[in-house]
N, C-alpha and C positions, 0 to 999 in steps of 0.2 A: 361067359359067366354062367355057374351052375346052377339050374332051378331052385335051388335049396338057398345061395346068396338071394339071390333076386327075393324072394317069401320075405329074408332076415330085414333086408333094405326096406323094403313095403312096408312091414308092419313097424319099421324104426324112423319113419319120413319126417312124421310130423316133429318127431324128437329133438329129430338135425334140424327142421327149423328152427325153434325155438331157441336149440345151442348158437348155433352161426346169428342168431339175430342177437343174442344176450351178449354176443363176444364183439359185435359192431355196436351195438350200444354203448359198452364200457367203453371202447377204444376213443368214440366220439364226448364221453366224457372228459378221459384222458386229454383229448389235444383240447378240449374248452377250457378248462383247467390249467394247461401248460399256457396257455395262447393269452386269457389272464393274468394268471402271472408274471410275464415277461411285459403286458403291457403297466404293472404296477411298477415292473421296475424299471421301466423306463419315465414313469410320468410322477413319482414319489419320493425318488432319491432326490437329495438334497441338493444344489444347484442345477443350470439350467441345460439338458442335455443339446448340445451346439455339436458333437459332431458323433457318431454313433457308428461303427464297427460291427459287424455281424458276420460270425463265423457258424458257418455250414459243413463241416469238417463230415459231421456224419450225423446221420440223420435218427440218431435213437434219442431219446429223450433226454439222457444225460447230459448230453454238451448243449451247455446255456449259452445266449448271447452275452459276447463280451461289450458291453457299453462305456467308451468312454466320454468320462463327464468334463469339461471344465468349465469352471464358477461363472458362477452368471453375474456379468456386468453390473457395479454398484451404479446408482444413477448418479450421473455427474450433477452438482451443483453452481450456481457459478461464483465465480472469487470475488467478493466483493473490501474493496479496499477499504478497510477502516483506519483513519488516524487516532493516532490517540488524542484525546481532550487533554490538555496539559494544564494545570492547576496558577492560575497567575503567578502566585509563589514561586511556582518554577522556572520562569521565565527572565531570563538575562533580557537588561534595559539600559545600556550604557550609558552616561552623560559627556557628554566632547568639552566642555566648555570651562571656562577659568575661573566665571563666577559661583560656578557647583562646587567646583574642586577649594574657591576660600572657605565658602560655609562649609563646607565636609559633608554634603550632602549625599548620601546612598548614591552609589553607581556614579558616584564624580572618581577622577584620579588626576594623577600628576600631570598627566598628561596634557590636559585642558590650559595646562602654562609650558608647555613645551615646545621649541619646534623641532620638524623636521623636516630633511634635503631643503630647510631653507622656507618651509612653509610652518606657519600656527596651528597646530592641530589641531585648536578649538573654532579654527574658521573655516578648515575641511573636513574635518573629520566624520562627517556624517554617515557619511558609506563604512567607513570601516568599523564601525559602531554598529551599524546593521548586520554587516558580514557576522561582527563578533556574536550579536544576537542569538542570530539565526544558529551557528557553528555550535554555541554553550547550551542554547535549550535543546534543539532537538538531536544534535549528534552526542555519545558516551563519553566526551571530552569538553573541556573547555580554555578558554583563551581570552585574554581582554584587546581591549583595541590597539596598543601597539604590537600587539602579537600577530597580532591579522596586520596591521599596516607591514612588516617584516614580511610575512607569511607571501601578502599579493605584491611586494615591491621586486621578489626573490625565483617568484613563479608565474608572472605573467610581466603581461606588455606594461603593467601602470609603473611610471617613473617617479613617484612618491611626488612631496611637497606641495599638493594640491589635490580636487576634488577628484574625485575615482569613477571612473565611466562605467557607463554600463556593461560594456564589451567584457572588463577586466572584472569586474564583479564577477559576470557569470560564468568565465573563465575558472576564477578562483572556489567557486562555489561546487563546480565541477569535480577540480582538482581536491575538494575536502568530501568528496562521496557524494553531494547531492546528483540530484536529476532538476534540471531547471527549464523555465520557458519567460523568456521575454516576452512582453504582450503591448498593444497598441491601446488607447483608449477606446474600449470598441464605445458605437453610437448607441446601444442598450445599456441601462442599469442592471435591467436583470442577467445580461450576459457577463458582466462584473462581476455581479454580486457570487454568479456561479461559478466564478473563475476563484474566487476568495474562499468561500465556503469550501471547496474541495481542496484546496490546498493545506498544506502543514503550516507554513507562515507564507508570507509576501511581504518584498522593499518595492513600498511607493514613493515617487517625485512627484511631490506636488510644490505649488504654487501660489501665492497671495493673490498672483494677476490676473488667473484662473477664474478664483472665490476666495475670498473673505468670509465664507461661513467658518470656518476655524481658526486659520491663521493669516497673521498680517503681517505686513512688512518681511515678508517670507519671499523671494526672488524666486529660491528651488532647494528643495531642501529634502534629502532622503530618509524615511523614515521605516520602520517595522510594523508588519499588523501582524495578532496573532488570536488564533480563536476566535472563531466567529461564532455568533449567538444569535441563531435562527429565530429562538422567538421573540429577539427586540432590536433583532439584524445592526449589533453591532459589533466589534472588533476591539481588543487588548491594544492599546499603542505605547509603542517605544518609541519614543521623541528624544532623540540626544538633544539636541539644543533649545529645550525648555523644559523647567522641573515642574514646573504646573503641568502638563502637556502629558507630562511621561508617567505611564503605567494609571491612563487612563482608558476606561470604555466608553468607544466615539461611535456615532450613528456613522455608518459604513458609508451612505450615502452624501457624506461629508467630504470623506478621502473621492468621492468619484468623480463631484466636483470640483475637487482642489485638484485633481492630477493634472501634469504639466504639460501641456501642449506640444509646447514650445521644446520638445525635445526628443530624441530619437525613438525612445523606447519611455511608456508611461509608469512601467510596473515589472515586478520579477516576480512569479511563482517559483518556490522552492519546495523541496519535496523529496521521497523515497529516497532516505538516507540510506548507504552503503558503507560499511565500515572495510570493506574488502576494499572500497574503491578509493578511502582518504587515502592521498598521499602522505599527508601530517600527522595526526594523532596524537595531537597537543594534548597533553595532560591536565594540565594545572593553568588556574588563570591568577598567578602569582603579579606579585607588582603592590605598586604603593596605590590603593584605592582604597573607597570606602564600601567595603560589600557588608549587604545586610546578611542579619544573624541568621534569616530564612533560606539562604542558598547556601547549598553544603561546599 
């Protein structure tokens, strides 16, 4: 190197420092600024970044990280099953018996002087009076009680002209969409009371022999509860075979002492209608009865 370079360098030193240091300061701006921004867009955009991509392709500042995002998980809630409150109004309350169907009393029909395969429908008919209950209020069709006695005589084990078992009930209740559970009298009121309360409706057997807080001279006899009233814990009843009785509300605690011992199964929960799952889809509860002006 010439003596004359060497002079130029000397007297230019301090120059080149100041340049080389002005040019590492930007640059260190530069990537605090890149190195920012890429943390904004990762922690900004709008849902939750769960799985992120990072392409390195080449090292100049132009080629951004590719991020991808997918949506950040809504928080699960959990399902909680509400039945609907069904308006008494609404509620089908059959009468079985011969001396409803002389007065013309609401919810009596012919039937109550008819027999059938040889039996009095007003001496069995209790079961299928609940069935038809249960069927007309809470499922989008309806039926009366020889339609159900046809219905369960045609699709299960029960051989008509007489009282209708348990087994065939919840067969038949099946076979029209519900979801069912026969239940034992448990030794708790309060595990009663919570079997009732959760439910859409329930057919209880009770008994005179039981208790005589409600009914007497009652051997066994199936009946509907529906709607249960947590703050005076009582229940809607459909009683076919008494008009005083029927489409009254009865202290719960009444039905829990009258349930029938003396028999296989105490009680039906009925519940979670399926319309996909009737086989029937009766229509119309046509026939020769007295229905009130309040049910469409």
């Amino acid at each position: 190197m010439s003596h004359k370079i060497k002079k130029i360098i000397k007297r230019n030193r301090q120059q080149i420092v100041y340049t080389m240091a002005g040019i590492n300061f930007i640059l260190v701006i530069i990537s605090a600024v890149y190195t920012i921004r890429q943390l904004y867009i990762e922690t900004n955009i709008g849902g939750a970044v769960t799985t992120m991509a990072v392409v390195t392709a080449s090292p100049k500042p132009s080629h951004e990280k590719i991020i991808v995002l997918t949506p950040a998980p809504e928080k699960e809630h959990p399902v909680i099953k509400e039945y609907p409150v069904y308006s008494e109004e609404s509620i089908f309350t059959f009468l079985q018996g011969p001396k409803s169907w002389e007065n013309r009393i609401d919810w009596s029909g012919s039937w109550g002087q008819e027999f059938y395969d040889g039996g009095s429908f007003g001496g069995f008919g209790c079961g299928l009076c609940c069935l038809a209950n249960v069927y007309s209020t809470i499922s989008t069709y309806q039926c009366n009680p020889v339609d159900m006695y046809n219905f369960t005589r045609n699709n299960t084990g029960y051989g008509g002209g007489g009282a209708i078992a348990w087994d065939y009930m919840d067969t038949a209740l099946n076979k029209l969409g519900f979801s069912t559970s026969l239940k034992l009298k448990p030794d708790s009121y309060k595990t009663f009371r919570k079997h009732i309360s959760e439910a859409e409706c329930s057919i209880v057997l009770i008994s005179s022999n039981n208790s005589r807080c409600y009914w007497t001279d009652t051997p066994g006899h199936y009946v509907t509860i529906f709607s249960y009233n947590k703050e005076n814990d009582t229940v809607f009843l459909a009683d076919s075979g008494d008009p005083d009785h029927n489409r009254q509300r009865v202290g719960l605690d009444k039905i829990y002492k009258s349930l029938k011992t003396a028999s296989q199964w105490q009680y039906l929960i009925a519940g979670n209608y399926n319309s996909r799952n009737d086989t029937w889809k009766h229509k119309k509860s046509d026939g020769n009865w007295v229905k009130p002006g309040y049910i469409q």
